[in-house]
C-alpha positions in Angstrom: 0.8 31.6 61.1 -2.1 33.3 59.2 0.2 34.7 57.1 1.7 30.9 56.2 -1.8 28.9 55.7 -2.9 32.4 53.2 0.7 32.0 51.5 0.2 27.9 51.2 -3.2 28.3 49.8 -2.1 30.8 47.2 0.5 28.5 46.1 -2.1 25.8 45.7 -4.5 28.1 43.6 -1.2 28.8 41.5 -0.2 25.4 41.0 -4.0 24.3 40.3 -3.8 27.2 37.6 -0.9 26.4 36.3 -1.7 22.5 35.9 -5.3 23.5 34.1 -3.3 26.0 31.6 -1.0 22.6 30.4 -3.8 20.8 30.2 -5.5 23.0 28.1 -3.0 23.7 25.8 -0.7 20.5 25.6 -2.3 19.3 22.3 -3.3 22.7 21.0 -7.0 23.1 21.6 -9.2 25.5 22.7 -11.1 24.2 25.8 -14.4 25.6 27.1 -17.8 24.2 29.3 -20.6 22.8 27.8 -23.2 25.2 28.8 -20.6 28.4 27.4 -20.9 26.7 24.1 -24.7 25.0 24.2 -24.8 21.8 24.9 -25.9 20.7 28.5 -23.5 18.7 31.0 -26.5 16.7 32.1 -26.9 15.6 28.1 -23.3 14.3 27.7 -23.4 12.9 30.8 -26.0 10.5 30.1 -24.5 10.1 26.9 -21.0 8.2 28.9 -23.9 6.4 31.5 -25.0 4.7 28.5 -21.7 3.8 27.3 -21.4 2.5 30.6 -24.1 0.9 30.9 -24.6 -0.8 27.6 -20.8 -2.3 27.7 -19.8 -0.5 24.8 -16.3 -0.9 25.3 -15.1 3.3 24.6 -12.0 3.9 25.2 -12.3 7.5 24.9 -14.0 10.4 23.2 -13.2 14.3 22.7 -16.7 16.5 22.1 -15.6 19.5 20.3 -18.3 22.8 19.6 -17.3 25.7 18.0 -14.0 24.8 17.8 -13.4 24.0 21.4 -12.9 21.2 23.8 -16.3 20.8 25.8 -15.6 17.6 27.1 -12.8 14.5 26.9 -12.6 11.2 28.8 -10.5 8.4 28.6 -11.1 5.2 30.5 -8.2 4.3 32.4 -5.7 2.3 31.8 -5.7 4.4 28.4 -5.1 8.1 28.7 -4.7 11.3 26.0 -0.9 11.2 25.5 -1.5 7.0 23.9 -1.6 6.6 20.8 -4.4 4.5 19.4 -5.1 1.9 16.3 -7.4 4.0 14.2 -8.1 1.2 12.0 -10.0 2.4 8.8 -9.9 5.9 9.9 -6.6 5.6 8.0 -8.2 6.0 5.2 -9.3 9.0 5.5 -6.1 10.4 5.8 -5.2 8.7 2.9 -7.4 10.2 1.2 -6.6 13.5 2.8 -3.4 13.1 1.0 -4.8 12.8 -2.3 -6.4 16.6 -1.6 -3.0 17.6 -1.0 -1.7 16.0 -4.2 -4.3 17.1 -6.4 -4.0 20.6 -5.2 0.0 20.3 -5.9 -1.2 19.1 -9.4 1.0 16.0 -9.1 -2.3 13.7 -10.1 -5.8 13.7 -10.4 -8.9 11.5 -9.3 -9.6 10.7 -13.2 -6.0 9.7 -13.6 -5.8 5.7 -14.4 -4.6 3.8 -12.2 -2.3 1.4 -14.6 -0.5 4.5 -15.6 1.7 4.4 -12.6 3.1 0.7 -12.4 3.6 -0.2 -15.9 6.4 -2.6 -13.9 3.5 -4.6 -12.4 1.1 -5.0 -15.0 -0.3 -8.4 -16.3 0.7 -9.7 -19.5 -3.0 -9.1 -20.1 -4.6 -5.8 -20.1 -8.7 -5.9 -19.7 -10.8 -3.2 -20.3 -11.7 -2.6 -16.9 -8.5 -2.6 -15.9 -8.0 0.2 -18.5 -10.6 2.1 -17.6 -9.9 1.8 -13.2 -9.6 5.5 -12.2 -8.2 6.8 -8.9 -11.8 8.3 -8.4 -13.2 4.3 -8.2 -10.4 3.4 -5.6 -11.0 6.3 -3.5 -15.3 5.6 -3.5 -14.8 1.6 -3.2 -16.0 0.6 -6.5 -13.0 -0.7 -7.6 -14.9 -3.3 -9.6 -13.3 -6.3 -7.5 -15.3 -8.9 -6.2 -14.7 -10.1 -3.7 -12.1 -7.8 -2.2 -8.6 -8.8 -2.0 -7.3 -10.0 1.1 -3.3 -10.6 0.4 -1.0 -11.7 2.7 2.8 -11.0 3.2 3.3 -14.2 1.3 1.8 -12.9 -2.0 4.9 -10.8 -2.2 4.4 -7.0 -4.1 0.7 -5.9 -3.1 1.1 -3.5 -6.4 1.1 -6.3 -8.6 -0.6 -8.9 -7.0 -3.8 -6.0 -7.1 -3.3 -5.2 -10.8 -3.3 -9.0 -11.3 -6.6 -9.5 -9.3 -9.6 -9.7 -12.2 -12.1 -7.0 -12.4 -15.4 -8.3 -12.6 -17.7 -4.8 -12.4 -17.0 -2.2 -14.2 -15.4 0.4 -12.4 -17.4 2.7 -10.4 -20.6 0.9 -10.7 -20.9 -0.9 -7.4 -19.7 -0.3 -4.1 -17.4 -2.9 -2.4 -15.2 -2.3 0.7 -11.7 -3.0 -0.3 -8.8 -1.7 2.5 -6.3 -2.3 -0.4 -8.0 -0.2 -2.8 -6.6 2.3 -0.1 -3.1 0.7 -0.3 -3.1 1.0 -3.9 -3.8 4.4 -3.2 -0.6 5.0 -0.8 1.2 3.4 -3.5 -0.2 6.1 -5.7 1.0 8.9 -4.0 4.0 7.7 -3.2 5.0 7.0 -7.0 4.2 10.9 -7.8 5.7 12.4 -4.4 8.9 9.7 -3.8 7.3 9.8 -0.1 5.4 7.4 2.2 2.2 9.0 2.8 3.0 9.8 6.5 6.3 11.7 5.3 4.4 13.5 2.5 1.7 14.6 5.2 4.2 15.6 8.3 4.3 19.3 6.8 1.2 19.6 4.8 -1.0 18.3 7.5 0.4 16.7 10.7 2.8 19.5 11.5 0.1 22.5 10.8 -2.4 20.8 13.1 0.4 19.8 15.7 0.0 16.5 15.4 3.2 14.4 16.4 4.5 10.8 16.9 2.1 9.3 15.0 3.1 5.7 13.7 1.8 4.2 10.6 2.3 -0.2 9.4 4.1 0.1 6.3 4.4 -3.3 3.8 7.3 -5.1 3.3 7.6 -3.1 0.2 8.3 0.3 2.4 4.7 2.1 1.7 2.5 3.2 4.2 -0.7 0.3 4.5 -2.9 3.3 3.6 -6.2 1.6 4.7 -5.0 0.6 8.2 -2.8 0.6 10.9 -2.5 4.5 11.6 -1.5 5.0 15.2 -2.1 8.5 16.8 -4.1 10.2 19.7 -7.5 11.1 20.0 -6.9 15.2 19.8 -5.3 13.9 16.2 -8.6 12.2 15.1 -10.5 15.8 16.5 -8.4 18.0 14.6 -8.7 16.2 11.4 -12.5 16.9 12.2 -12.3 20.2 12.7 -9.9 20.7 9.4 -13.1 19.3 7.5 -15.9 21.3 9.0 -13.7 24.4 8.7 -13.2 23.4 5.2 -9.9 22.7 4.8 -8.8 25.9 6.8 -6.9 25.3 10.4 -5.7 29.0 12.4 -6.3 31.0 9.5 -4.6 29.2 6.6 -6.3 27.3 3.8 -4.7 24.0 4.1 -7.0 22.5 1.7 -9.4 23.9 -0.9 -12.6 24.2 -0.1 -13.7 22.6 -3.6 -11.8 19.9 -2.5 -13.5 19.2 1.5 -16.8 19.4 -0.3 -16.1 16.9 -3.3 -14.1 14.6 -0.5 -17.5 14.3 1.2 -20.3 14.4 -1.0 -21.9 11.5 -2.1 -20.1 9.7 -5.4 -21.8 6.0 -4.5 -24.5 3.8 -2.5 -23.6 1.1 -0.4 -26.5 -0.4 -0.8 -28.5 1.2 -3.8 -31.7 -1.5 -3.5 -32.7 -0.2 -0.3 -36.0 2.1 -0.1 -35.0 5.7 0.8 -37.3 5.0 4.0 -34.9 1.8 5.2 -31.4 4.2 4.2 -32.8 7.5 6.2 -32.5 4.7 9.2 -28.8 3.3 8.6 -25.8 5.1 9.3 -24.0 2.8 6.6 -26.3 3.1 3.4 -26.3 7.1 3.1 -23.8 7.6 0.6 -20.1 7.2 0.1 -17.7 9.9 -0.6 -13.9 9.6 -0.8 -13.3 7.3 2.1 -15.9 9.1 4.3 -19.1 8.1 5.3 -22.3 10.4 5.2 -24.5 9.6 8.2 -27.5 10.6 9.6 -28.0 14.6 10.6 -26.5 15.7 7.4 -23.3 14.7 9.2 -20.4 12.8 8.0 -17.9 10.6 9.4 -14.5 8.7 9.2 -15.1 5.1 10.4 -12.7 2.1 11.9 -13.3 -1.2 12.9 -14.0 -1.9 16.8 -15.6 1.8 16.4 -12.6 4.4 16.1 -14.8 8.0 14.6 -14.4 10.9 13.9 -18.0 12.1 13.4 -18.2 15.8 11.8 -21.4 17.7 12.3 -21.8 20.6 10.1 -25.3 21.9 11.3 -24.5 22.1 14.7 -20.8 23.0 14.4 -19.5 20.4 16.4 -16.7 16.9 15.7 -16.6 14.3 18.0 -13.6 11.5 17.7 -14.3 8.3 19.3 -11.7 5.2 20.0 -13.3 1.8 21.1 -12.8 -1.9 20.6 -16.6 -2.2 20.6 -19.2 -4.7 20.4 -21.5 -2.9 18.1 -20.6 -0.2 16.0 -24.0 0.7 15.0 -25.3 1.0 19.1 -21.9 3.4 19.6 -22.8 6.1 17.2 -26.8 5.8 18.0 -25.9 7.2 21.2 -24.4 10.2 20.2 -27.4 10.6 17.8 -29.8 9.8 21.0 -28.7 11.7 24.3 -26.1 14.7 22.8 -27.6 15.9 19.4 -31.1 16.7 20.5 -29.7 19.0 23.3 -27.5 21.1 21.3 -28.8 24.2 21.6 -27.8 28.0 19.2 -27.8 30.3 22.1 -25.3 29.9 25.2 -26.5 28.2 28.4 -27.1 29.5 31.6 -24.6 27.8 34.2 -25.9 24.7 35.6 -23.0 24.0 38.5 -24.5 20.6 39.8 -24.5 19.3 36.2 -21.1 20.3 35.5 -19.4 19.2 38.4 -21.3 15.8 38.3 -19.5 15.5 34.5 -16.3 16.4 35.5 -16.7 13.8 38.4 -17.4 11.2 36.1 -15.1 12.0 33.6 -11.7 11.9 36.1 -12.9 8.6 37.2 -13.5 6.9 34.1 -12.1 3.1 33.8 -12.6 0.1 32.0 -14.6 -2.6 33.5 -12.3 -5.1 35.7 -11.5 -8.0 34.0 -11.4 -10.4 36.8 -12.0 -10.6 40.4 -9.3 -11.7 43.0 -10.4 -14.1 46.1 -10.5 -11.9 49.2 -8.8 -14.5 51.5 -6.0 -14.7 48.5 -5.2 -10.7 48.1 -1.9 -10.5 50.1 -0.9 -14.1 48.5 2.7 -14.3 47.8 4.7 -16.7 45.5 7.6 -17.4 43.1 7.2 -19.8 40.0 8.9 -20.6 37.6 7.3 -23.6 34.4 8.8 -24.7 31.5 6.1 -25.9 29.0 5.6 -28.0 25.6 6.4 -26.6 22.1 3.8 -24.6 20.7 2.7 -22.3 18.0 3.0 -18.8 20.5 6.6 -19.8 20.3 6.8 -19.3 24.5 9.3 -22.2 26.1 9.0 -20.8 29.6 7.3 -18.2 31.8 7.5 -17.0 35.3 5.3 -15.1 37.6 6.5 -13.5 40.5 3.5 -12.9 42.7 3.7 -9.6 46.0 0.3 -8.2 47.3 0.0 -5.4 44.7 1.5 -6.5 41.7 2.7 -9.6 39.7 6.0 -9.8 37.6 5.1 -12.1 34.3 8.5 -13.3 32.4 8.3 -15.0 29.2 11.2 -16.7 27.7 10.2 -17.3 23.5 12.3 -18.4 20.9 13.7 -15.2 20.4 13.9 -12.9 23.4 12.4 -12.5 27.2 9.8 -10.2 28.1 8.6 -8.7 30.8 5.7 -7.3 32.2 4.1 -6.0 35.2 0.3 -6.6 36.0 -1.2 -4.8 39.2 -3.9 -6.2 41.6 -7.3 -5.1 40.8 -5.1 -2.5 39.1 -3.9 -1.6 35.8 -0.2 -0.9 35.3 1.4 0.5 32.3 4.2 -0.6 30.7 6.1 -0.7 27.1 7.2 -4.0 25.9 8.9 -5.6 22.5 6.7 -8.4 22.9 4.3 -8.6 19.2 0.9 -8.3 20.1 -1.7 -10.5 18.7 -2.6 -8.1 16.3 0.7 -8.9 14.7 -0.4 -12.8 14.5 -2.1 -11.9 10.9 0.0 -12.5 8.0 -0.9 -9.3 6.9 0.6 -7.0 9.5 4.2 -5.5 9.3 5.4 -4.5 12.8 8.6 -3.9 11.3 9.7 -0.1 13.0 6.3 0.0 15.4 8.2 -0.6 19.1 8.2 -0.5 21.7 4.5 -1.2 22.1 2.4 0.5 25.0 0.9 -1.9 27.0 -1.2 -2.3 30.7 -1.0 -5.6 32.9 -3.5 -6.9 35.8 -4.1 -10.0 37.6 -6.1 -11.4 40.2 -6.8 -15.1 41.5 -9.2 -17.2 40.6 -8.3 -19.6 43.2 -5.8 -21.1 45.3 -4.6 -22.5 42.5 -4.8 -20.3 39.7 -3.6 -17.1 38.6 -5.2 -15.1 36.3 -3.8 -12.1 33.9 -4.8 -10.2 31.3 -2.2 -7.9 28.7 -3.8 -4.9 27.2 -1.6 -3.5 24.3 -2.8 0.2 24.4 -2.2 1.2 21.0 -3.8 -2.0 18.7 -7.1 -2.9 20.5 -5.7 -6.3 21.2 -5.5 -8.3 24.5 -4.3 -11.4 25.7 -5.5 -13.6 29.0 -3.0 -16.5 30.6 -5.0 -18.4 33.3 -2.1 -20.3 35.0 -3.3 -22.9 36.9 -0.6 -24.9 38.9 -1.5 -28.9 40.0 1.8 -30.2 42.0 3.7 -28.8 39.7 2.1 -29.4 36.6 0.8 -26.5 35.0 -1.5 -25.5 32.7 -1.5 -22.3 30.8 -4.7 -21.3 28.7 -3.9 -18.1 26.7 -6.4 -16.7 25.1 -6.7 -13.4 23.0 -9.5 -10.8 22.6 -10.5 -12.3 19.3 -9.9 -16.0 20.3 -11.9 -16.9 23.4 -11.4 -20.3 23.1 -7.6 -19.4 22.9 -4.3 -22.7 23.3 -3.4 -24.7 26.4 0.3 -25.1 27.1 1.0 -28.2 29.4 4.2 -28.3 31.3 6.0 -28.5 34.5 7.1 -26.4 37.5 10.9 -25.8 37.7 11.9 -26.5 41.6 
């Protein structure tokens, strides 16, 4: 009997060890505790308590020091094998590109930008336009203002930019333009006869072991360039840790070294007025290099909308990637700033167990806020509906919701297909549908090759007579909310999306 319970337990040590070591090496990075590389638990767990506790909406992070993991959390229902919008981070592996292409000697950042679409040029050629360099693309100061905002409607992006007036003079003044950063992708793939996530799979994505990565692509076939990257958040690390190694990833020079440091010095001021006192205080008027941001702490960063970093910190030797659809930008990367730089420390740490474990608690448990509450007396309610409702511009004609005590079957029937999804109660459940998100809604999007699409379903009752769910599509920061309420059979549905609180009604009728 002893001899069983000793044999039981060493299989459970085993197994334990042998789920750690695939942990630790399924994306490819070193891991390693916070004290062993200087930083205290206690420090980055107060760092996620104020993430917490100031509604930041993270959906994970990765802390890397001296090359290694020190700590990782993702808030359920998101987890490290998703992929994850990176929004303008893109950019920076756009850029990226044009390191590898400049080192290959197809182009360089002086080259003029009219050079490569003679095809698409206006009838009239202006001096600005004659003098628009690659350089003034990749620093925002295009010399268009206001920035573009095309739709698929224009037709060719190409030409419709080249027919846009510039009104600066090139490199002069700093205005965010994401399709300065298309014409970029169209750049590059003009001199390569690549999209740039082909032309980057064996220079960069395959050397850092970076895979199924999805990138939008216009209707004319080239990679957005200035959004719509999809990958994980070890993929945003590593392209950290490839710039504060200067271009060099296990032992090979991937990139020049000339080339990481012109990529993030300072070519431009966002906002040249302000005194040198107001920029030392904002993270966003230190200096522009070639889509990177320089920051505070002599540290740069790649930036996204809703908060997607990668934040490299040369002094201390450390990269932390972030992926959020948060409130405030500014608030997210103050608190990396507040609670984990000042604790960094040159020197090892002595082991501080309670601290450790306490992280590594909080860490496995991590979850988004819920996004409704479900009645108590109404938990185990069961219930099969079916509604047909009025025309209307989501294109649904009829949806169904088959309600058990744990989860809750949603059908829609559209115009062109049913989908369906599964929402769990006071639960998230994961799921992959065909369904567009409302990300897609923008006339500017292309999900042409994306799907299927990740996605995470829960639902709880509001009351007797109304059901409420929420559809998290993992991968684009977008949500929607259907609060089905059911009056003797007529029904109202009020969808709403993340960036529409206000959201549509559809009227209809229950099906008997």
């Amino acid at each position: 009997m002893k001899h069983c319970i000793k044999s039981i337990l060493l299989g459970l040590v085993l197994l334990c060890s042998s789920v750690y070591a695939k942990q630790t090496t399924i994306d490819g990075l070193q891991r390693s505790t916070p004290e062993q590389e200087g930083v205290p638990s206690s420090a980055i767990l107060n760092y996620v308590n104020a993430v917490e506790q100031q509604n930041l909406g993270i959906h994970s992070f990765m802390l890397l020091r001296h090359g290694k993991v020190i700590a990782e959390g993702w808030w359920n229902p998101y987890e490290p094998e998703l992929r994850h919008i990176a929004h303008s981070v893109s950019k920076t592996f756009t850029s990226t590109a044009v390191g590898f292409a400049v080192n290959e000697k197809l182009l360089t950042v002086e080259d003029k930008v009219m050079c490569f679409f003679p095809e698409y040029l206006p009838d009239t050629i202006t001096p600005y336009l004659e003098q628009l360099a690659i350089k003034n693309l990749l620093t925002m100061a295009d010399g268009q203002e206001p920035a573009p905002a095309y739709t698929m409607a224009d037709g060719n992006w190409v030409k419709s930019y080249l027919s846009t007036p510039i009104v600066n003079k090139p490199g002069e003044k700093f205005v965010y333009s994401s399709y300065a950063t298309y014409m970029v992708s169209a750049i590059l793939q003009s001199v390569t006869g690549q999209t740039v996530l082909d032309y980057l799979q064996p220079r960069l994505f395959e050397p850092l072991g970076i895979r199924n990565i999805l990138w939008e692509q216009s209707l004319e076939g080239v990679s957005c360039g200035g959004w719509g990257l999809r990958l994980k958040t070890a993929d945003l690390a590593k392209l950290g840790q490839l710039y504060l190694q200067k271009g060099k990833w296990n032992g090979k020079q991937l990139l020049p070294v000339s080339w990481i440091k012109e990529a993030t010095d300072v070519h431009i001021y966002q906002q040249p007025d302000l005194s040198a006192e107001e920029c030392a205080k904002n993270d966003w008027a230190l200096g522009y290099g070639y889509y990177i941001w320089r920051c505070r702490n002599n540290a740069f960063r790649a930036d996204g909308a809703a908060g997607q970093y990668i934040i490299v910190m040369p002094d201390q030797d450390m990269v932390m990637a972030i992926t959020s659809e948060s409130p405030d930008m500014r608030a997210e990367l103050s608190l990396v700033w507040d609670h984990i730089l000042p604790a960094v420390k040159n020197k090892k740490l002595p082991n501080d167990k309670e601290a450790y474990e306490a992280l590594k608690s909080k860490l496995s448990t991590l979850s988004l806020p819920k996004p409704f509450e479900t009645i108590g007396s109404l938990q185990g309610k069961t219930m099969v509906r079916h509604y047909s409702v009025e025309p209307n511009e989501r294109g649904i004609k009829q949806l169904s919701v088959k309600v058990s005590a744990n989860e809750c079957q949603l059908i829609l029937v559209t115009n062109d297909a049913t989908h369906s999804f599964t929402c769990g109660n006071g639960r998230w459940i994961r799921g992959e549908t065909e369904r567009n998100s409302p990300y897609f809604d923008s006339k500017r999007r292309n999900p042409v090759g994306l799907s299927p699409f990740s996605v995470a379903g829960y639902y709880g009752w509001k009351n007797e007579n109304t059901l409420q769910l929420r559809l998290l599509y993992l991968e684009d920061n977008t949500s929607e909310t259907f609060t089905i309420s059911d009056d003797d059979g007529k029904v109202v549905v009020t969808l709403c999306t993340n960036s529409d609180n206000k959201g549509i009604q559809l009227r209809g009728y229950r099906n008997e």
